[in-house]
N, C-alpha and C positions, 0 to 999 in steps of 0.2 A: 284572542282578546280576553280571553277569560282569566289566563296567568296575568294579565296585566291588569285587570279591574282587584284581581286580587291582592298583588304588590300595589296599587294604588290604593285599597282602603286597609292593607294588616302592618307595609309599612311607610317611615318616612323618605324615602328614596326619592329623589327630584328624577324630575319626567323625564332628563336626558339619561339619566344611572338608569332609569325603566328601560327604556329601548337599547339601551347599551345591551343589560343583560337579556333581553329577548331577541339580540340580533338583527337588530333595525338597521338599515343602512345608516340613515342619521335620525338625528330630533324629529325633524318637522315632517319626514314621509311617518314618525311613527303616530305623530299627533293627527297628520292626515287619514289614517287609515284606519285610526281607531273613532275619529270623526265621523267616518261614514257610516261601520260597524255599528253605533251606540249612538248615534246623534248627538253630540255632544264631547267637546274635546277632554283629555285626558284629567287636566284641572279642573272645567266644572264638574267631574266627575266625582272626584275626590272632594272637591267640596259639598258638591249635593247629599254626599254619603257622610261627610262630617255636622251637618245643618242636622240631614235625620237624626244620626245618634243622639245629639244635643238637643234636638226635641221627644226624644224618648225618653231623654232624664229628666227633662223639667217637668214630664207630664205625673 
């Protein structure tokens, strides 16, 4: 989970290209799995991580 939190916030790679390249059988066991891992799916992920940055600049 950790290569993927990382390709989810360094770069723009859509969540299927993510589990591709980590060898996910498909999409949704990868989104599932990393659901349970982190509480939260792969894109609120990456958005929650995009929200921080953007309020660390306006601050």
């Amino acid at each position: 989970m950790e290569n993927a939190k990382e390709l989810l916030t360094t770069t723009q790679l859509k969540i299927h290209d993510i589990s591709e390249y980590l060898s996910f059988v498909d999409e949704s066991y990868f989104i599932s799995t990393f659901n349970k891992a982190c509480g939260m799916t792969p894109s609120k992920y990456r958005q929650k991580y995009i929200e921080k940055l953007l309020n660390k600049k306006s601050v």
